[in-house]
N, C-alpha and C positions, 0 to 999 in steps of 0.2 A: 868824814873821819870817823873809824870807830870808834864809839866811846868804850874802853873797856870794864869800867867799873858800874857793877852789877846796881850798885845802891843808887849810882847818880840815873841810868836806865829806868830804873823802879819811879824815883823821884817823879821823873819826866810823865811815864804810863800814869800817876796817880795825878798829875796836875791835867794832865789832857783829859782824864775821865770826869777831876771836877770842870773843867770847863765847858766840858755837854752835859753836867747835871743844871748847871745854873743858869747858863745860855737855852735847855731846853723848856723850860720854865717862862725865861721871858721871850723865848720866841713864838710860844706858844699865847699869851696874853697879845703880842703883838699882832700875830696872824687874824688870832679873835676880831680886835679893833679893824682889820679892814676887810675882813670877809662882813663884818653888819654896816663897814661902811659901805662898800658896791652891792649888798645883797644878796650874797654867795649861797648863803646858808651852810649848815654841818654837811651837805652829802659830798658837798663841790672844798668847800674852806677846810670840813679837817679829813674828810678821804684822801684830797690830793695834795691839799698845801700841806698840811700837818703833818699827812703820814711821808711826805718826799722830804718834808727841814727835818724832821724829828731821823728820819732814816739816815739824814748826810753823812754819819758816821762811817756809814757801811756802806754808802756811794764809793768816798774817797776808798776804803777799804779793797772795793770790786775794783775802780777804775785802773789802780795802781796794777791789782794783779792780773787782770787783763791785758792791760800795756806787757806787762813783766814775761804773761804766761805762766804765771806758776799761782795755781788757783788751790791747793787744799785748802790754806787758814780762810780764805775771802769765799769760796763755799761751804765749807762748813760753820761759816758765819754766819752765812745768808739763814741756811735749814736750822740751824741750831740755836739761831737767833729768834726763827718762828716759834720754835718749842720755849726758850725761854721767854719773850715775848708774854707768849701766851701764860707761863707761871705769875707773871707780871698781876693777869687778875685775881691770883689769889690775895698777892700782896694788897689790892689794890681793895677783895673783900674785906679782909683782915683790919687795915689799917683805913681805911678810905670810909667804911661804911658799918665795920665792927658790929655793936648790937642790933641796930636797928632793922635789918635784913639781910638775907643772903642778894649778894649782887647780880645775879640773875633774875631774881625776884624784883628789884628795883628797875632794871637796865634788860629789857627783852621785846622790846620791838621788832617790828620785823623787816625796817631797814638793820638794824642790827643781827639778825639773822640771816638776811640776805650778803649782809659783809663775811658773815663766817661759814657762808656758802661759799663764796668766790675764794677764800683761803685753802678749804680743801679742792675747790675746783685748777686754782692753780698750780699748785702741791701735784694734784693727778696727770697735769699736761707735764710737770716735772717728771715722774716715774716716766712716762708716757714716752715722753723724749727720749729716755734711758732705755727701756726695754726695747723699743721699735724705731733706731735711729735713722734719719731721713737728712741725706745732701740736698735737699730742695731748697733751694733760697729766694726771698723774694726784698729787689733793694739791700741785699747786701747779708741780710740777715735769714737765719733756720727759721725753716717755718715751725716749727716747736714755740720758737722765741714768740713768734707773732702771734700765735696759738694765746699764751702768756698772757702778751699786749692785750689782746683783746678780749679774752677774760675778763683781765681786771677792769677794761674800760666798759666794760658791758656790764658790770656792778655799778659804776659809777652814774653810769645813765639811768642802770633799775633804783637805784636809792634815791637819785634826782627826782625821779617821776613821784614817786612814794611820798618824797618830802613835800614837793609842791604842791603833791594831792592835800597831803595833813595839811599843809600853812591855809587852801585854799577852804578846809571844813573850819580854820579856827577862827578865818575872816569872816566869817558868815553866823559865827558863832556871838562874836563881838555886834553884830547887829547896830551897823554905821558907828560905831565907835572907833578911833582911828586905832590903827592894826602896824606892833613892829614886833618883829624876831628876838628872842631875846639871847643872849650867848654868855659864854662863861666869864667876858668881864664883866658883863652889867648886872650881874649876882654879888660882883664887890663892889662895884660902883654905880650909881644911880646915874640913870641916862639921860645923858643933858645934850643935843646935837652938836652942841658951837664945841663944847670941853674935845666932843668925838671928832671932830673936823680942825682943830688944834691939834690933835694926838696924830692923823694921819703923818705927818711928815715923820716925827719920831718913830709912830711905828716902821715905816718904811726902812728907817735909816737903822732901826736895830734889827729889821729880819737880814737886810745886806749884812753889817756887819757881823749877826747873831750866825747868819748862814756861814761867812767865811773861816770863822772861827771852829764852830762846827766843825767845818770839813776839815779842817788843818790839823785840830784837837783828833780825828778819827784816823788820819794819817800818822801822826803821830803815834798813838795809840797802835797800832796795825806797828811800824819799823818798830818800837819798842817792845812791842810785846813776839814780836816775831824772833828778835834777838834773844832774850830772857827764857822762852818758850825752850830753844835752841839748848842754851846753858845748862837750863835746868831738866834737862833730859825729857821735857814733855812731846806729846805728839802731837805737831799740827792742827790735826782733823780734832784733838779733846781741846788744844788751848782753844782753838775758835769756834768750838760748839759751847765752850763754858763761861769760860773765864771774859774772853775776847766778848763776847756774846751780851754777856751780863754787862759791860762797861759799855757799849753801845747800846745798852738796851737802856738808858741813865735817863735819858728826856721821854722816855715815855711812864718810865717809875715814878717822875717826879709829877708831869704833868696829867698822870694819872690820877695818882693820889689825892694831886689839888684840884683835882676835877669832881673827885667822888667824895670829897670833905665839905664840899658847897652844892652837894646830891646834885651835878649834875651827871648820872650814872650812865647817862645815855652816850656822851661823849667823851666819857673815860674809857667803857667796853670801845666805842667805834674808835677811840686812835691805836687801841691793841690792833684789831682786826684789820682797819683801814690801813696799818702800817705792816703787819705781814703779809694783806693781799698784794702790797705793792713791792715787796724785799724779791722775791722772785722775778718779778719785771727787770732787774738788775742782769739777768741772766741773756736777756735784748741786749743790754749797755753793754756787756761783756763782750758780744759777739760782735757785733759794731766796731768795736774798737781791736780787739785779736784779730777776729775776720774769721773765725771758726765758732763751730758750737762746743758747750763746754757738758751739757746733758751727758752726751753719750760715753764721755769719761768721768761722771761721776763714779765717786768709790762705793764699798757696802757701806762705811759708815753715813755718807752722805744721803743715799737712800734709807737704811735706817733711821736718821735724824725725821728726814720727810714724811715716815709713817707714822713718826712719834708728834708729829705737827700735825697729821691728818686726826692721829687719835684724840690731842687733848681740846685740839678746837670741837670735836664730834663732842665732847662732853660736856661742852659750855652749849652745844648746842639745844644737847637733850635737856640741860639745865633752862635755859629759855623758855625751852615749851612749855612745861613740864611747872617751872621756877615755884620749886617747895618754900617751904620758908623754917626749916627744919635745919640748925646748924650746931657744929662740932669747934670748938675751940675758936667760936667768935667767926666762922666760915663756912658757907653751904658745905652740903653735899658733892655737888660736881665741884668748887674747888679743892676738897680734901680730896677726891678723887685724884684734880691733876695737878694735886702736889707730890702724891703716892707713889703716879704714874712717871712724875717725872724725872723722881729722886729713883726709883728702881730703873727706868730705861739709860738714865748716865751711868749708874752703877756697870748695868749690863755693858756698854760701853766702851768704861774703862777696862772692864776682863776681858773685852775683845779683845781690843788692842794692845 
């Protein structure tokens, strides 16, 4: 049934959005407790687990409009998502890390570097797909998609090797002393094994339920604002590169922040990254389920969004290298950069359209 009235709509969008701020929050301590209980580590626990719960918003979002076929708001979610996303770490210098340094400077390893390789790598089999479309399918799906797939998995493998290298110079470094991982809840809480082997069940039981909510909370989010959007004379392609964007982007604002508040910088940059090398993967899910590819009909804004993602990640990246420690209003250099950058390319944007 439609609901007609505008306020009780709004209502709804604004209770769905707090429920992926606050569920990503603790689904994100949860995931922690059992990636150091099996021994996952960051490359495996918040590249895949993290960045796929934290994403779910924009799972349900894609999967809905795939089934439906009508993909503007749920791509330009996905690319618009990446650009905002990626503004994410300024907030996350600003607020997360404020005087102490530019977040670059803190947070620039080179699994971290390697993750915001694989974002513009993905990004380019995006254009890629667009300029030079290919019927070639393999299992069902464009090979563009699979292109994608294995991108991002081939990140995932190069960050795994890097990590086990580092773990295995810091075992050696400890010099027979016993050797364990440390993660971002054991920075609030002291590591006691029996407490962590108690918490598994819970945790388990809040990513299930944290996950379903999630995706409900995004579905939601996606009918309500797709309605509203409608009303208030917005375009598709600006609600879900902005506004849409911004409210799915809520679990990784939050679990950023509280990630770079207890310095661990290194896995507040990696669930930016780690979760827009994986938002394009989405683009698989889609054709799986439509049984077409969705590339070749991207719009200009859509590709515009994906150059404005290939540029502000290049900036965090030069920032990495580079990582001055020279900042402007409490935030490096490359974030004031891709705040500048990101507030003039929406502007541009909006007078497209």
């Amino acid at each position: 049934m439609l609901i007609e009235n505008s306020w009780i709509l709004g209502s709804i969008f604004i209770i769905c959005a707090a429920l992926i701020w606050i569920f990503g929050i603790r689904l994100t301590k949860a995931i922690d407790i059992i990636v150091h209980h099996f021994g996952w580590g960051e490359a495996i626990g918040g590249m895949v687990f993290l960045a796929i719960i934290t994403n779910l918003p924009e799972i349900a979002i894609t999967a809905v409009a795939a089934y439906q076929k009508e993909y503007v708001i749920a791509v330009s979610n996905i690319l618009g998502g990446i650009a905002i996303q990626t503004v994410v770490l300024v907030l996350i210098d600003v607020f997360g890390v404020g005087r102490k340094a530019p977040l670059t400077h803190k947070g620039h390893s080179r699994i971290l570097q390697i993750e915001g390789l694989a974002v513009v790598a993905v990004l380019a089999i995006v254009l890629l797909g667009n300029y030079f479309p290919s019927n070639y399918k393999i299992a069902g799906a464009p090979s563009y998609e699979w292109l994608i797939l294995f991108a991002w998995a081939g990140s995932i493998v190069s960050t795994k090797f890097l990590y086990d290298k580092h773990l295995i110079k810091k075992q050696r470094k400890t010099k027979g002393e016993r050797f364990k991982t440390t993660t971002l809840l054991d920075k609030v809480i002291p590591y006691n094994q029996s407490n962590q082997e108690k918490n598994i069940p819970a945790a388990i039981a809040i990513i299930i339920a944290g996950s379903l909510i999630t995706f409900f909370a995004g579905y939601g989010l996606t009918v309500t604002g797709e309605i509203l959007s409608t009303r208030w004379g917005m375009s598709g392609v600006i609600f879900g590169a902005t506004i849409l964007a911004l409210c799915t982007a809520l679990p990784e604002i939050s679990t950023g922040i509280a990630s770079a508040k207890i310095r661990d910088y290194e896995m507040a940059v990696s669930d930016i990254f780690g979760g827009n090398a994986f938002l394009p993967v989405l683009f698989f899910m889609a054709a799986l389920i439509s049984g077409e590819s969705i590339l070749p009909h991207l719009q200009f804004s859509d590709i515009y969004l994906s150059y404005v993602g290939i540029l502000l990640t290049a900036v965090y990246l030069v920032g990495m290298r580079f990582h001055l420690r020279k900042q402007f209003f409490q935030m490096g250099i490359d974030s004031l950069v891709v705040l500048i950058v990101y507030i003039l390319s929406i502007i541009v944007l909006i007078a497209l359209k």
